[in-house]
SEKETI-425437 format. One record per atom (N, C-alpha, C): atom name; x, y, z; residue number from 1; residue in three letters. Coordinates in nm, 4 decimals. Layout:
REM residues N
atom, east, north, up, n, res
CA, X, Y, Z, NUM, ALA;
...
//
This chain:
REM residues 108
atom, east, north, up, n, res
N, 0.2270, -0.0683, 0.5617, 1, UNK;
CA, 0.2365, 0.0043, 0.6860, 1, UNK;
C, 0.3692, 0.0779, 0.6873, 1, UNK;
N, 0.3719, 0.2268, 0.7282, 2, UNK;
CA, 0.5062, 0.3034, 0.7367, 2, UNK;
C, 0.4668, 0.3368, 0.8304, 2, UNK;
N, 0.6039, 0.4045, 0.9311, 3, UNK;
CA, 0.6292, 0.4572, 0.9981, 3, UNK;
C, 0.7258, 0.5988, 0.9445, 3, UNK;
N, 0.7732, 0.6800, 1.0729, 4, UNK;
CA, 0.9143, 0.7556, 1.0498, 4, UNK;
C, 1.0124, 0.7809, 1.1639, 4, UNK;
N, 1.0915, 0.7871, 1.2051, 5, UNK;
CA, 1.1937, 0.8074, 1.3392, 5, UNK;
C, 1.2644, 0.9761, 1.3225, 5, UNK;
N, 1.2618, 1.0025, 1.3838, 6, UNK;
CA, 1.3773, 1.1486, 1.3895, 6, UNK;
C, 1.4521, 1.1343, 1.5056, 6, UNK;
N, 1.6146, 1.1250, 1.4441, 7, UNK;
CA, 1.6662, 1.1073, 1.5220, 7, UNK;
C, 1.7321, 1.2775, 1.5679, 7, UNK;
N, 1.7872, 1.3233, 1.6905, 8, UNK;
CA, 1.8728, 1.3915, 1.7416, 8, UNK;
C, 1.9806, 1.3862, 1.7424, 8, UNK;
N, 2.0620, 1.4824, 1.6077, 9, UNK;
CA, 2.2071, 1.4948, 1.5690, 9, UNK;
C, 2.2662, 1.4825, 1.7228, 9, UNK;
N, 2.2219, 1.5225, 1.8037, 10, UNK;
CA, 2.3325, 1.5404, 1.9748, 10, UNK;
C, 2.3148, 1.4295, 2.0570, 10, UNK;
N, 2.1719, 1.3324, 2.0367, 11, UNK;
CA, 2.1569, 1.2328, 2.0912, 11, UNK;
C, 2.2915, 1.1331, 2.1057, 11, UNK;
N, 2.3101, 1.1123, 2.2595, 12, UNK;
CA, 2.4122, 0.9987, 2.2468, 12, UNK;
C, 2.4611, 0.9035, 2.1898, 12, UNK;
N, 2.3470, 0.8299, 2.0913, 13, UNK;
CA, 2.3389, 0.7304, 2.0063, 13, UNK;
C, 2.2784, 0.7622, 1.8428, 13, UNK;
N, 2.3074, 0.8920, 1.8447, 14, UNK;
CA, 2.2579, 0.9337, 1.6985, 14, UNK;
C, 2.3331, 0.8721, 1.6125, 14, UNK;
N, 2.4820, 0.8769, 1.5957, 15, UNK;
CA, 2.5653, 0.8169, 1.5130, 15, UNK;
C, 2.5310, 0.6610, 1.5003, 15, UNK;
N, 2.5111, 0.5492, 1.6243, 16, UNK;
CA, 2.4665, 0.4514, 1.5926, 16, UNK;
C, 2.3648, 0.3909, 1.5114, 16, UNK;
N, 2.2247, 0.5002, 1.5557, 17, UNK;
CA, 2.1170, 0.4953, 1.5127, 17, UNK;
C, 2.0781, 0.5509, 1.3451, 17, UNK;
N, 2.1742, 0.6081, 1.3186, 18, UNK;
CA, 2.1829, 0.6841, 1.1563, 18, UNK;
C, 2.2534, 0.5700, 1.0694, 18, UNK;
N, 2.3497, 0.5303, 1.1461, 19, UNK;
CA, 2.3836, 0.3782, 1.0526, 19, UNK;
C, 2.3089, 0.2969, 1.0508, 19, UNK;
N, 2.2681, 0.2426, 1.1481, 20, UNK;
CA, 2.1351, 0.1319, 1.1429, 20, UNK;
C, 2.0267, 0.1576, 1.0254, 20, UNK;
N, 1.9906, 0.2732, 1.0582, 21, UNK;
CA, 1.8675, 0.2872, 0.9751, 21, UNK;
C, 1.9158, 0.3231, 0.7732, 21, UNK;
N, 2.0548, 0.3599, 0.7956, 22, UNK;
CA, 2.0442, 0.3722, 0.6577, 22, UNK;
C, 2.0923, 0.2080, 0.6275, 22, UNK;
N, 2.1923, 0.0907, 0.6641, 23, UNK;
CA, 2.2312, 0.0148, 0.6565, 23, UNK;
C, 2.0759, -0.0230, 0.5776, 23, UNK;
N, 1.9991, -0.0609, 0.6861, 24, UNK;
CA, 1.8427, -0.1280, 0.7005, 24, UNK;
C, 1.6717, -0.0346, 0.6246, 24, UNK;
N, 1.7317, 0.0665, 0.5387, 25, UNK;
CA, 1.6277, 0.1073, 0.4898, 25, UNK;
C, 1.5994, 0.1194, 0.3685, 25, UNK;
N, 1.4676, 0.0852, 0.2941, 26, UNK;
CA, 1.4328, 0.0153, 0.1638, 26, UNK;
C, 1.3590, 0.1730, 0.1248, 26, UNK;
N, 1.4133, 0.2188, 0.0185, 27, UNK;
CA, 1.3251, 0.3241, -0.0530, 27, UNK;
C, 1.2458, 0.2804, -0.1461, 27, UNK;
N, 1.1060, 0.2122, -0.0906, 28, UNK;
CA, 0.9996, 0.1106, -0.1491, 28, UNK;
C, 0.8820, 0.1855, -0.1393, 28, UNK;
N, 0.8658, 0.2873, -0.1014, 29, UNK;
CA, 0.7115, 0.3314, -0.0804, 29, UNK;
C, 0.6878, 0.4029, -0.2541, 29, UNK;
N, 0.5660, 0.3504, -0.2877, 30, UNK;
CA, 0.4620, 0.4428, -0.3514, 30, UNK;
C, 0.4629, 0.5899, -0.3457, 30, UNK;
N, 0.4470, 0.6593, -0.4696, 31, UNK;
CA, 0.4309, 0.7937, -0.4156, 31, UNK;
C, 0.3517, 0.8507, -0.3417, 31, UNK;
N, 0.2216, 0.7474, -0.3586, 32, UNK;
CA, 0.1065, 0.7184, -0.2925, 32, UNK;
C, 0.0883, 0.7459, -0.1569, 32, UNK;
N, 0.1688, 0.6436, -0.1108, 33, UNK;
CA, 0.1753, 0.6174, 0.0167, 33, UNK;
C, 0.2781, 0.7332, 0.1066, 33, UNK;
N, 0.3366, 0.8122, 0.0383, 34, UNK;
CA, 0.4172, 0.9642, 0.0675, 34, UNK;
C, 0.3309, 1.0399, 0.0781, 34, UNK;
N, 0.2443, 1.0629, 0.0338, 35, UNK;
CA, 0.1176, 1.1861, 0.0032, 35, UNK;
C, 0.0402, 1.1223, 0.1637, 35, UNK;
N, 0.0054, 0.9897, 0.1209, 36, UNK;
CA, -0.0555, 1.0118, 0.2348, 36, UNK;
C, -0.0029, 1.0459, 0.4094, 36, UNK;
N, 0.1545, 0.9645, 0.3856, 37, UNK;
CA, 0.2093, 0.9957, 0.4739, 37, UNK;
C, 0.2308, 1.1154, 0.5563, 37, UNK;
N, 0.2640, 1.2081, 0.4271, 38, UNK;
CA, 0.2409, 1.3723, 0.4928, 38, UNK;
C, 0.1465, 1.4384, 0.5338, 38, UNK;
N, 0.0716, 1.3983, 0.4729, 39, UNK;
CA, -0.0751, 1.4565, 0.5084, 39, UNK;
C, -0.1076, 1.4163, 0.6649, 39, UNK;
N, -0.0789, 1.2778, 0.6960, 40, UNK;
CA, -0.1154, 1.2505, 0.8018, 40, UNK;
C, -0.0057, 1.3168, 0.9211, 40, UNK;
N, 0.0588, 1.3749, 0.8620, 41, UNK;
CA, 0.1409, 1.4205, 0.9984, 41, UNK;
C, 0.1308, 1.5764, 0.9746, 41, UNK;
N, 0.0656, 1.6540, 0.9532, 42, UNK;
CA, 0.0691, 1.7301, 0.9514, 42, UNK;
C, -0.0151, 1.8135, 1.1134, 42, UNK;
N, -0.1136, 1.7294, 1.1512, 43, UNK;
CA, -0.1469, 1.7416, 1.2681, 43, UNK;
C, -0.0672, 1.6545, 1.3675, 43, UNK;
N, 0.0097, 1.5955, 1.3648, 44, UNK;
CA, 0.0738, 1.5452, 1.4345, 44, UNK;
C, 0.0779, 1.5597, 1.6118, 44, UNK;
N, 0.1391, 1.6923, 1.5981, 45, UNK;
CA, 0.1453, 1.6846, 1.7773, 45, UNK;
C, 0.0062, 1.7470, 1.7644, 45, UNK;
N, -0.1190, 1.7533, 1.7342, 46, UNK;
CA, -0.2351, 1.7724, 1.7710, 46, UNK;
C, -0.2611, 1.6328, 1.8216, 46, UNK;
N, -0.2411, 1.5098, 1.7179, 47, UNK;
CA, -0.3146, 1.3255, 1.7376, 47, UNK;
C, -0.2175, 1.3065, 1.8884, 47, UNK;
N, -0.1112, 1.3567, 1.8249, 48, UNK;
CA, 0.0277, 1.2913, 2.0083, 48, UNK;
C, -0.0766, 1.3312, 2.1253, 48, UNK;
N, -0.0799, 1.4348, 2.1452, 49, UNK;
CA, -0.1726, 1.5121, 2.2542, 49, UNK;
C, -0.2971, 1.4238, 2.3128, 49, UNK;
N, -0.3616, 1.4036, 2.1807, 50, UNK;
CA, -0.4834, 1.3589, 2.1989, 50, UNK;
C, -0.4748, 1.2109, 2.3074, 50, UNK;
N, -0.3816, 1.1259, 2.2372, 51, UNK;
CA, -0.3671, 0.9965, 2.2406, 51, UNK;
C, -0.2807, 0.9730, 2.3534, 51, UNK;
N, -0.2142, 1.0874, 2.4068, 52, UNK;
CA, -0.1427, 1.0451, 2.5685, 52, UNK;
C, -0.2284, 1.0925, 2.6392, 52, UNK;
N, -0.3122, 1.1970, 2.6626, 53, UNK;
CA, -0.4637, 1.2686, 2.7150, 53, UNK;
C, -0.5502, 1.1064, 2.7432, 53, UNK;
N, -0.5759, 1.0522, 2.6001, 54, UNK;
CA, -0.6563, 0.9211, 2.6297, 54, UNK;
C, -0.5297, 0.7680, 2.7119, 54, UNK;
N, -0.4550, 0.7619, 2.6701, 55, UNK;
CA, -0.3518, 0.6680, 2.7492, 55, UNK;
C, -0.3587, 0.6791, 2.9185, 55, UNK;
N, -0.3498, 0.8344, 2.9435, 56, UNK;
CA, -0.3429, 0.8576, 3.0688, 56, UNK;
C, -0.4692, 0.8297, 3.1329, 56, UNK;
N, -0.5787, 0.8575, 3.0781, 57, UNK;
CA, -0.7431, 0.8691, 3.1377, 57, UNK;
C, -0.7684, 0.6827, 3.1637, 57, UNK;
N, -0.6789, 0.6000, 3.0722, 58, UNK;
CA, -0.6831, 0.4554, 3.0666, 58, UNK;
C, -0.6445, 0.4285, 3.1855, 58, UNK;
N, -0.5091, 0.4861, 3.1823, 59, UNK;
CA, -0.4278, 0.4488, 3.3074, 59, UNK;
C, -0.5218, 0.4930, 3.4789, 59, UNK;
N, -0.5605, 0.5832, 3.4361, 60, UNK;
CA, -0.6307, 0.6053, 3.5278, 60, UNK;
C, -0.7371, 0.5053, 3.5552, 60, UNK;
N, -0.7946, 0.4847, 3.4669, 61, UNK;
CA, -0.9498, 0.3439, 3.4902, 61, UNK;
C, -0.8457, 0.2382, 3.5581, 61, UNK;
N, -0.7854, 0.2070, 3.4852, 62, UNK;
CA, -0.7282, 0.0394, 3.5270, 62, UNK;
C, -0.6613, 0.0792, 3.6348, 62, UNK;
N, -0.5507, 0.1975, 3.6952, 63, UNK;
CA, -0.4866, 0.1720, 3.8425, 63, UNK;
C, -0.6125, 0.1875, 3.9519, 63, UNK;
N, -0.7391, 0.2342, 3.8917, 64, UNK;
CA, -0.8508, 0.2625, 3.9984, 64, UNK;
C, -0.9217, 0.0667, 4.0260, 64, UNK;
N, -0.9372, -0.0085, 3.9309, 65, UNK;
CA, -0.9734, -0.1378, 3.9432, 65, UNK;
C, -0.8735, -0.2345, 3.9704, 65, UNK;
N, -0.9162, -0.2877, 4.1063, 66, UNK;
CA, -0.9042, -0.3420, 4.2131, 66, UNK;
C, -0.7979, -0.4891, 4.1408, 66, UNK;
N, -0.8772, -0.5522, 4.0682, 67, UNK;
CA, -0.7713, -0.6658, 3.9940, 67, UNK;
C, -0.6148, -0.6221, 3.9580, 67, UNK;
N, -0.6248, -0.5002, 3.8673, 68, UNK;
CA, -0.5116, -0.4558, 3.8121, 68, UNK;
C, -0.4199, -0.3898, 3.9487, 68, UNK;
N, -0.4552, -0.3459, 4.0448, 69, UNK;
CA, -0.3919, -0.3149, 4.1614, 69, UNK;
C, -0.3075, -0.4298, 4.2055, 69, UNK;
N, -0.4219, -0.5197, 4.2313, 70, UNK;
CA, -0.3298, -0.6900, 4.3055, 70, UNK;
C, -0.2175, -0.7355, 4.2587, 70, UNK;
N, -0.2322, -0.7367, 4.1015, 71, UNK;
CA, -0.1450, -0.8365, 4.0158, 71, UNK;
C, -0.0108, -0.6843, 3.9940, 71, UNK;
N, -0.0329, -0.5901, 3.9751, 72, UNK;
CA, 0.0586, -0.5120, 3.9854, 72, UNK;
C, 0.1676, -0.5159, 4.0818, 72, UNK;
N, 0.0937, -0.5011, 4.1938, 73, UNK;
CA, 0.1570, -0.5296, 4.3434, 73, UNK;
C, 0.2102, -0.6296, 4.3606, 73, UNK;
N, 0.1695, -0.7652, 4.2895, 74, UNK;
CA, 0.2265, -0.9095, 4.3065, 74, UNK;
C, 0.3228, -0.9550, 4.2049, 74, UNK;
N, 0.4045, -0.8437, 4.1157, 75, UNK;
CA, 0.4782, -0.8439, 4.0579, 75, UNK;
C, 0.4950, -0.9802, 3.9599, 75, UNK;
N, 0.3453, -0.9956, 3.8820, 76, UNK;
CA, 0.3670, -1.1075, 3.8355, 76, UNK;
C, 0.3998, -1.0643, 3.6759, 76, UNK;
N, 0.4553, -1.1673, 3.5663, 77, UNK;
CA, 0.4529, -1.1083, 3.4526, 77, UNK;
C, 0.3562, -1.0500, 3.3453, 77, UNK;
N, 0.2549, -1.0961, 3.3847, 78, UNK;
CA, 0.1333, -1.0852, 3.3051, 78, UNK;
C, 0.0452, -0.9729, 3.3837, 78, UNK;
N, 0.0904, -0.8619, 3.4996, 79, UNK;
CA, 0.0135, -0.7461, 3.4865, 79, UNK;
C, 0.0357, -0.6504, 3.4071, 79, UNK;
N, 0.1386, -0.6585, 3.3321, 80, UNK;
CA, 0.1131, -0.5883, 3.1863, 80, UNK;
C, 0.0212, -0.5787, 3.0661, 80, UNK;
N, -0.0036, -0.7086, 3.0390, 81, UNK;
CA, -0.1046, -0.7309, 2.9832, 81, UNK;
C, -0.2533, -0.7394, 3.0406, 81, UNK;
N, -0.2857, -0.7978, 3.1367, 82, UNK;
CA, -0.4038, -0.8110, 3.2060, 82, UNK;
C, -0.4902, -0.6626, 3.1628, 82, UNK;
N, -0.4009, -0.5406, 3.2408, 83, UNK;
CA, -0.5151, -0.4733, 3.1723, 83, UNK;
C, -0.6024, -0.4049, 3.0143, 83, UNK;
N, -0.4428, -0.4731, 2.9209, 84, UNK;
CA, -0.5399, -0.4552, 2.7873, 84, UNK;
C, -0.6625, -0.5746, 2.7503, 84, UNK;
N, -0.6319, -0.6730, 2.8289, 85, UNK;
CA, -0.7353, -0.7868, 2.7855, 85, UNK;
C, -0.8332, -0.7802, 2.8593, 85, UNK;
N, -0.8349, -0.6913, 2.9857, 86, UNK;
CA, -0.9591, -0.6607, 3.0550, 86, UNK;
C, -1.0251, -0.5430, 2.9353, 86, UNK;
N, -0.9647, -0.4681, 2.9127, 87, UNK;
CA, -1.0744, -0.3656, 2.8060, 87, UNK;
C, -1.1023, -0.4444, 2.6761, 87, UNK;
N, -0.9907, -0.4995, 2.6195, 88, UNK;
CA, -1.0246, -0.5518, 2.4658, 88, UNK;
C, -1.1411, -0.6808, 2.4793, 88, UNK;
N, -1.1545, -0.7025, 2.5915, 89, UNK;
CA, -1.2507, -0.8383, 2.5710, 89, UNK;
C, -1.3911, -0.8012, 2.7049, 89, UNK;
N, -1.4046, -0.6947, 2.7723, 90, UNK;
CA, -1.4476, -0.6340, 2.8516, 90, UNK;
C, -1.5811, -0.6554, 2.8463, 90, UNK;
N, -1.6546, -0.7124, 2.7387, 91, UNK;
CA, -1.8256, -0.8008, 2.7527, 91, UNK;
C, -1.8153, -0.8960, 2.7457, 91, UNK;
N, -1.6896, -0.9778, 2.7118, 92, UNK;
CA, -1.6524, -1.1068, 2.6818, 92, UNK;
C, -1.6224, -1.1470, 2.8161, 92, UNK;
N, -1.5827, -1.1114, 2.9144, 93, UNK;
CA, -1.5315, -1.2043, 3.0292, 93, UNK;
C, -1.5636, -1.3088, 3.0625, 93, UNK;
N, -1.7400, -1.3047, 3.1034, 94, UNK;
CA, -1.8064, -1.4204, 3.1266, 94, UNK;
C, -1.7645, -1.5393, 3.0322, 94, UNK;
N, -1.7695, -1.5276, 2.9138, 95, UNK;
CA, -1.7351, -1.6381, 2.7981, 95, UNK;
C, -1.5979, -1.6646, 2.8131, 95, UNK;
N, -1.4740, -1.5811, 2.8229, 96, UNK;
CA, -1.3927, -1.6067, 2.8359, 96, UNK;
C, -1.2978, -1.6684, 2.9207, 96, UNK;
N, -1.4108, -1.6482, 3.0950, 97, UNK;
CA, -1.3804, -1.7407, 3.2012, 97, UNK;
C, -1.4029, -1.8788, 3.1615, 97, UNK;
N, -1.4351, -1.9187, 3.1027, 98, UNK;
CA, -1.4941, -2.0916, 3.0649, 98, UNK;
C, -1.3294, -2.1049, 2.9805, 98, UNK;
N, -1.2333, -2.0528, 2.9384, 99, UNK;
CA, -1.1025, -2.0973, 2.9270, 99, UNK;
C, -0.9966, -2.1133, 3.0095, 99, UNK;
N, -1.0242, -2.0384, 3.1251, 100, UNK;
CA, -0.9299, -2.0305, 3.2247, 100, UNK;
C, -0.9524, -2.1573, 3.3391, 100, UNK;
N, -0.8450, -2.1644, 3.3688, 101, UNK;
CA, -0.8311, -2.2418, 3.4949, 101, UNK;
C, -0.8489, -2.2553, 3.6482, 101, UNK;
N, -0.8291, -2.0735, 3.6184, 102, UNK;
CA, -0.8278, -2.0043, 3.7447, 102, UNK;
C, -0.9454, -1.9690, 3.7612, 102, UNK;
N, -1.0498, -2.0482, 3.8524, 103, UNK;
CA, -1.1879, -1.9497, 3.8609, 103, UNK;
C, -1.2055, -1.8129, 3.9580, 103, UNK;
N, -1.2832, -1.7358, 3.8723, 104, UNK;
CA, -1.3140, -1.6394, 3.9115, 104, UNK;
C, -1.2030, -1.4847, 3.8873, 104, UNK;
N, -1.0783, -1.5467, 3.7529, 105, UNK;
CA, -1.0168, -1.4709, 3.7270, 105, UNK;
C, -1.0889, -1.3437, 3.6422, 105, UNK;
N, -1.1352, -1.3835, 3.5933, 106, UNK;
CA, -1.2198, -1.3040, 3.4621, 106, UNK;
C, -1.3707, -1.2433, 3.4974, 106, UNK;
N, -1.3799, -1.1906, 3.6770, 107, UNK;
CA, -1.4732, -1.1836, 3.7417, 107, UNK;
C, -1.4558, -0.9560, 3.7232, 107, UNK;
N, -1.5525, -0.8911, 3.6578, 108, UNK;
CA, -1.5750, -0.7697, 3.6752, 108, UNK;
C, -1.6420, -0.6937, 3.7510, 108, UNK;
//
């Protein structure tokens, strides 16, 4: 798995952040894995676009359902998560209420 960072020569913390990363960086990749790397960014801010377009349309489902409203509002730690485990397990609930304690948490 790779990533890449670009930092901003003017950024407040560029100088910090340019040491860090050279201190901490392994020139280990495959040439392989360069080829593919570029390739994949070549659309780049086309996928960015796409994928905050879909983030936002998310955000939109979950601030519209009523659970994720409550626990938001009730400032507990776990409405952060709540709403990825409401989509990632989202036919599963029923099965997944039989772990909880809390009945009727896992109610859609």
């Amino acid at each position: 798995m790779g990533g890449s960072a670009i930092l901003n020569p003017e950024g407040r913390y560029y100088q910090h952040l340019k040491s860090a990363f050279e201190a901490d960086c392994e020139g280990n990749y495959w040439a392989e894995e360069i080829m593919f790397m570029e390739r994949n960014s070549r659309d780049f801010v086309t996928r960015i676009e796409r994928i905050n377009d879909n983030a936002e349309a998310i955000c939109n489902v979950l601030q519209a359902h009523l659970l994720v409203k409550d626990d938001l509002v009730s400032g507990k730690n776990f409405a952060l998560t709540l709403p990825y485990v409401v989509l990632a397990y989202y036919w599963e609930l029923d099965w997944a209420a039989g772990f909880r304690h809390v009945s009727g948490a896992a109610s859609h």
